[in-house]
C-alpha positions in Angstrom: 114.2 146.1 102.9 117.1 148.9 102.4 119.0 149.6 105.4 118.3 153.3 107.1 121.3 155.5 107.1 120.3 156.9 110.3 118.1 155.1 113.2 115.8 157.7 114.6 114.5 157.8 118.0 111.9 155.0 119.0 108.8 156.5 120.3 106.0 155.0 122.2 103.2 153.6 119.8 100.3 152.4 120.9 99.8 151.2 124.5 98.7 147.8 124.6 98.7 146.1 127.8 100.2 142.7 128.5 101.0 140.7 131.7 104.7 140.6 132.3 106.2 138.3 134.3 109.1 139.0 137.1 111.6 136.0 137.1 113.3 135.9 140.7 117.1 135.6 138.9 118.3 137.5 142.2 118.1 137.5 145.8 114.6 138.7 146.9 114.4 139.4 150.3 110.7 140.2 149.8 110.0 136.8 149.0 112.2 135.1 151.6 110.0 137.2 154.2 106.7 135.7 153.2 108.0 132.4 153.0 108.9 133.2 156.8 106.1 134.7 158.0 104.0 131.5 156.3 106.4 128.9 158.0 106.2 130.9 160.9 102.1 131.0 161.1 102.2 127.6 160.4 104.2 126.4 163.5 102.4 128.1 165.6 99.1 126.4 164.8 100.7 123.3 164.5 102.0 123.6 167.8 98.7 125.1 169.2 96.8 122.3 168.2 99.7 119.8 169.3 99.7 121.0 172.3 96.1 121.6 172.8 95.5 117.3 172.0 98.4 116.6 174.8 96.1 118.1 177.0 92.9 116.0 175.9 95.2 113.0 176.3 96.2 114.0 180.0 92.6 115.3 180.6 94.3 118.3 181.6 91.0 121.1 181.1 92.7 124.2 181.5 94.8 123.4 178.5 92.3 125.7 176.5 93.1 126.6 172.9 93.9 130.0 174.0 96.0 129.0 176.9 97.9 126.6 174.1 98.3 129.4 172.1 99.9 131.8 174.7 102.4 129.2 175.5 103.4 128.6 171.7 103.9 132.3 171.5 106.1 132.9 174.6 107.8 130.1 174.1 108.6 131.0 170.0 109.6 134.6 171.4 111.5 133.1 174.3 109.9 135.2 176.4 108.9 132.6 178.9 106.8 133.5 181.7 107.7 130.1 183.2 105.4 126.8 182.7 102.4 128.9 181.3 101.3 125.0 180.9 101.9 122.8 183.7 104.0 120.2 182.1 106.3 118.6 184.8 105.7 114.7 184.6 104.7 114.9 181.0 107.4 113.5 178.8 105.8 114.5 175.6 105.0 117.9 176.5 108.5 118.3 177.4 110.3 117.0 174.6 108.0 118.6 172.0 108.5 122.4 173.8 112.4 121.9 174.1 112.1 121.3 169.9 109.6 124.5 170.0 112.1 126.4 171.5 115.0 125.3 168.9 112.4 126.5 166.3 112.0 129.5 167.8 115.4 131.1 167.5 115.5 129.4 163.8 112.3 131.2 162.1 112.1 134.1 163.9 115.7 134.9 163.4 115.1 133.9 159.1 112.3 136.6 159.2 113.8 139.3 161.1 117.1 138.7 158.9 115.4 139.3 155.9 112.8 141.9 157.2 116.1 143.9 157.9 117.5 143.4 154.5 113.9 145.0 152.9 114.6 148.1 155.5 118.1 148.6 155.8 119.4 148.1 152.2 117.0 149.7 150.2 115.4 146.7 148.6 111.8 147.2 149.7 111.7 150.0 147.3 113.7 147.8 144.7 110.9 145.1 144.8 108.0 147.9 144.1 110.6 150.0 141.3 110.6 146.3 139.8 106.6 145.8 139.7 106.1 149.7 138.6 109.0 148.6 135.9 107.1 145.5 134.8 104.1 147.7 134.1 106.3 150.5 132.2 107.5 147.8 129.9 104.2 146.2 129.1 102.2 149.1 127.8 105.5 149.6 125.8 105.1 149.7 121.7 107.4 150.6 118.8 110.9 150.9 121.7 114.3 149.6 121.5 115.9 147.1 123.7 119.6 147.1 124.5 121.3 143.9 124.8 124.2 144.2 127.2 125.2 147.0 129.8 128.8 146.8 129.4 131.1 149.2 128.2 129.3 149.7 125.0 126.0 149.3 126.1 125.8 152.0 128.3 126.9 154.3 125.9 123.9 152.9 124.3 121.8 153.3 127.2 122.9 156.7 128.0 122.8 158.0 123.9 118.8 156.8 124.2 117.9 158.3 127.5 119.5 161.4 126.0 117.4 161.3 122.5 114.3 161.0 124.5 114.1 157.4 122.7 111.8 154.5 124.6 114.0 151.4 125.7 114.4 148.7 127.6 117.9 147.6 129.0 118.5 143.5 129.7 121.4 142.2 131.6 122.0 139.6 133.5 124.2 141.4 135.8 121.7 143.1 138.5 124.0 145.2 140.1 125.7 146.4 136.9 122.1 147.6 136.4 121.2 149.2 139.8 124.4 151.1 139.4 123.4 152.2 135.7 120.3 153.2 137.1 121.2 155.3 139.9 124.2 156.7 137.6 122.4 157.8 134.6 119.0 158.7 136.6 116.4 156.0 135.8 115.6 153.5 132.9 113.6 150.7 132.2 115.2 147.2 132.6 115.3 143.1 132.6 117.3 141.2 135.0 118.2 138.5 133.0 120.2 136.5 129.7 119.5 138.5 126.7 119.5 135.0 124.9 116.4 133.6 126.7 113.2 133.5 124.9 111.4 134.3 128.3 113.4 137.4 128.8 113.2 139.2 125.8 109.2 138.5 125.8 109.5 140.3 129.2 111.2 143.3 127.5 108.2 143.5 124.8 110.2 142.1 122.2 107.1 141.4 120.2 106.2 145.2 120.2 109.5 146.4 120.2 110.7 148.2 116.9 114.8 147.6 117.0 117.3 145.9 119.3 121.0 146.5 120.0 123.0 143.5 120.6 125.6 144.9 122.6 127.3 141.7 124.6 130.9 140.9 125.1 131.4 138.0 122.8 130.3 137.9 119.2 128.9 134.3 120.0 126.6 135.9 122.0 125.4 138.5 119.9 124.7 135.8 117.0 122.5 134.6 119.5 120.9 136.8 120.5 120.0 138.3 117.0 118.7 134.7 116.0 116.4 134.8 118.9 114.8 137.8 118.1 114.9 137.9 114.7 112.6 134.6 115.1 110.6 136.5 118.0 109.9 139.4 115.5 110.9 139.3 111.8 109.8 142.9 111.3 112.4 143.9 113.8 115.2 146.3 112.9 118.5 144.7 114.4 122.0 146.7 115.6 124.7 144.1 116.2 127.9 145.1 117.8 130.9 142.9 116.3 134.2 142.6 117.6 135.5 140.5 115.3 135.7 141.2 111.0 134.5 137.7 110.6 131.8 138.2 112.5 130.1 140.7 110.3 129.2 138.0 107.8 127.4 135.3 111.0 125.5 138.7 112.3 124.3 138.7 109.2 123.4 135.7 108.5 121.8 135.6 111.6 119.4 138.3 110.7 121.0 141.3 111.8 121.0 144.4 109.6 123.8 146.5 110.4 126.7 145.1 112.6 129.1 147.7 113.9 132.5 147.1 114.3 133.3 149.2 118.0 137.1 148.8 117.6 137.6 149.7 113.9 135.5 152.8 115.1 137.4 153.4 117.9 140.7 152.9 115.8 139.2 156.3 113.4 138.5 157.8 116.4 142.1 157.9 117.6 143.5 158.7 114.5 140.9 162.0 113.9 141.9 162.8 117.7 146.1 162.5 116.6 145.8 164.0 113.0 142.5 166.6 113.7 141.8 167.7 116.5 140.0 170.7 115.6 137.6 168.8 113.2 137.0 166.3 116.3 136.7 168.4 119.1 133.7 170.7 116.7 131.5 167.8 116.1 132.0 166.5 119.9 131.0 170.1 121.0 128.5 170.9 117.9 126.9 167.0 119.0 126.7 167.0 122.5 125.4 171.1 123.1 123.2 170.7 126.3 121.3 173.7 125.8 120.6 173.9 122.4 122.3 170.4 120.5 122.5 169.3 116.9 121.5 165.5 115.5 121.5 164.2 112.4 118.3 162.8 111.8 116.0 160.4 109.0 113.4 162.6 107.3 111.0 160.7 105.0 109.2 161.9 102.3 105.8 160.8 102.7 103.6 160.7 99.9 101.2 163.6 99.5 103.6 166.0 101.8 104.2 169.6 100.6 107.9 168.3 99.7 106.8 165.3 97.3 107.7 166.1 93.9 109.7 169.2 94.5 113.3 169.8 94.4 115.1 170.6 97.4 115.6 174.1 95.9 111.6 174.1 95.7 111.0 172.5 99.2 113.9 175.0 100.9 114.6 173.0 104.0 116.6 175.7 105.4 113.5 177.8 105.9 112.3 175.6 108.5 115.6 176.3 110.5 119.3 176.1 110.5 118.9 172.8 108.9 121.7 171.4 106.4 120.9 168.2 104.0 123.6 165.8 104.1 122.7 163.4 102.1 119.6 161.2 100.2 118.8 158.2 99.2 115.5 157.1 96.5 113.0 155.2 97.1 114.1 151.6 96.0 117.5 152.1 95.8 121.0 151.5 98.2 123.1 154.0 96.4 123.6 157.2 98.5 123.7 160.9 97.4 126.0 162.8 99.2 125.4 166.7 99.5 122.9 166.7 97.0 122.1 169.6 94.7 119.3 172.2 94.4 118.0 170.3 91.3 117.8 167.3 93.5 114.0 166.2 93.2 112.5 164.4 96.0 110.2 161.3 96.2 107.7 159.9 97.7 109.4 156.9 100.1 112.5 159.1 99.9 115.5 159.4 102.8 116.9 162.5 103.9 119.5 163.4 106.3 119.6 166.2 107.7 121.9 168.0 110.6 120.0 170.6 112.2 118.9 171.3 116.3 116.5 169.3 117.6 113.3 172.0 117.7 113.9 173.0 113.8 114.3 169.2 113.2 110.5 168.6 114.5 109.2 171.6 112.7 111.0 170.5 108.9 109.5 166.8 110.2 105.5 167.7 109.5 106.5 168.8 106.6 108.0 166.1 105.6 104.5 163.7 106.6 101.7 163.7 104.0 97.8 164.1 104.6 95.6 166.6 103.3 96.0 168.9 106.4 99.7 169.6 104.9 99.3 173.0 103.1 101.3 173.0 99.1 104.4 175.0 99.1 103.6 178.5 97.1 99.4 177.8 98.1 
């Protein structure tokens, strides 16, 4: 399958639902609390009951369920409103409500801890972000994940939030994500290795159209790209390489374009020393808030108004300030850099094309085939 010269934005397919599950890889206060509350419920009827039966044994009547009860609960609270149950001269009683009382600073205190750790930090609303999360990513189709919020992957992260691009975002640093989150203002995202199976099934890896291996160590990415690549064959994978050798293992391991950040970055400082000028115009041409340019993939699509026609014939420019870079035939791997008017296109053909993002979408339908598509010169 020939490599894209461009990876346009994911966009959200179709919406098929699938039960996700949440791995507890953190601390989860949420969880701690019902485990609490459960021990704590549990005591109490145990101790209810146990003292309720020491008060059959003694014969003593007024040891009611309800009066067993009370004194389990003032005695958890220490509250104490004295010997609620009269238990001077029984040994049993006594020992077993000195080890009530031990138990009650003990549970209590573990629920309240973690009640306040819900409230205070912030982390109620964590648990419920996580669950509305988990539902984001399962009705998820045709999105990209990102392997890896480090340095690179952020960039990554923050590139595709700006594209208006469907992701997902795996690490298994949770903080390094909450503070992503809050930074760049909202994403979806894993807690967890990129390398495990479960995890990437969690991130819709089976629906997912591309993933960007974007981890520290090369080793890491290699596995990672095996893993998917097994996962989903027809998935398009973006490997970042830190080492030259490592271009050839990426690829072996299934990944079809590996990209080199410090040979990049190396270009980068040498435009920045020898021109500026050139530099700072793309920069400022790229990242335009109000109104920015992209390069983006347009594909001929058999049946469009553009099949068959040169680009003189198909005049992209009238559908905006749009520029053709380059194209590349159906078939082939060899690219054709600032092609000519006599240039005739193809159905299954790439074209790049620089151009704002609103004249873009207009030269894009038509670009797509169907009979709704109206012939240029009809």
């Amino acid at each position: 399958m020939p490599t894209p010269l461009f990876t346009g934005a994911a966009r959200h397919g179709s919406r098929a639902r699938r039960p996700s599950r949440l791995r507890p890889s953190r601390y989860e206060p949420l969880r701690l609390v019902r485990l609490g509350a459960l021990v704590l419920v549990a005591v109490i009827l145990f101790s209810t009951l146990v003292y309720y039966a020491i008060g059959l044994y003694h014969g003593r009547e007024q040891w009611t369920l309800l009066n067993c009860l009370f004194m389990t609960v003032i005695t958890l609270s220490t509250i104490g409103y004295g010997d609620w149950l009269d238990i001077k001269g029984l040994p049993l009683a006594t020992i077993f409500t000195m080890v009530l009382a031990v138990v009650g600073v003990a549970v209590p205190a573990f629920l309240i801890t973690n009640s306040t750790a819900l409230i205070v930090d912030g982390l109620f609303a964590d648990v419920f972000r996580r669950r509305r999360m988990d539902r984001d990513i399962a009705a998820l189709s045709g999105h990209v994940i990102v392997c890896g919020v480090g340095s690179t992957g952020l960039h990554c992260v923050e590139e595709l939030r700006e594209m208006g691009a469907a992701f997902v975002a795996i690490d298994r640093d949770a903080g390094r994500l909450r503070q992503a989150f809050q930074q760049l203002g909202g994403f979806l995202y894993v807690v967890g290795r990129a390398d495990d199976d479960a995890v990437l099934r969690e991130a819709g890896i089976e629906r997912a159209s591309g993933l960007i291996a974007a981890l520290t160590d090369d080793k890491d990415n290699v596995f990672v790209t095996l893993s998917a690549r097994a996962l989903n064959p027809r998935l398009r994978i973006v490997s970042k390489g830190v080492e030259d050798l490592a271009r050839t293992k990426l690829a072996a391991a299934g990944a079809d374009a590996v990209v080199n950040t410090t040979a990049i970055g190396g270009r980068r400082l040498v435009g920045e020393m020898l021109s500026p000028t050139v530099v700072t115009f793309i920069d400022t041409m790229l990242r335009e808030p109000d109104d920015p340019y992209r390069f983006e993939e347009l594909v001929v699509e058999s049946g469009s108004e553009v099949d068959g026609r040169t680009l003189a014939e198909a005049d992209v420019r009238r559908y905006g300030r749009l520029l053709v870079v380059a194209a590349r035939p159906p078939g082939s791997e060899e690219v054709v850099f600032n092609p000519q008017g006599a240039h005739r296109l193809a159905a299954g053909e790439t074209v790049v094309v620089l151009g704002r993002a609103q004249d873009l979408e207009g030269a894009r339908r038509h670009f797509r085939g169907g009979a709704a598509a109206a012939r240029i010169g009809a």
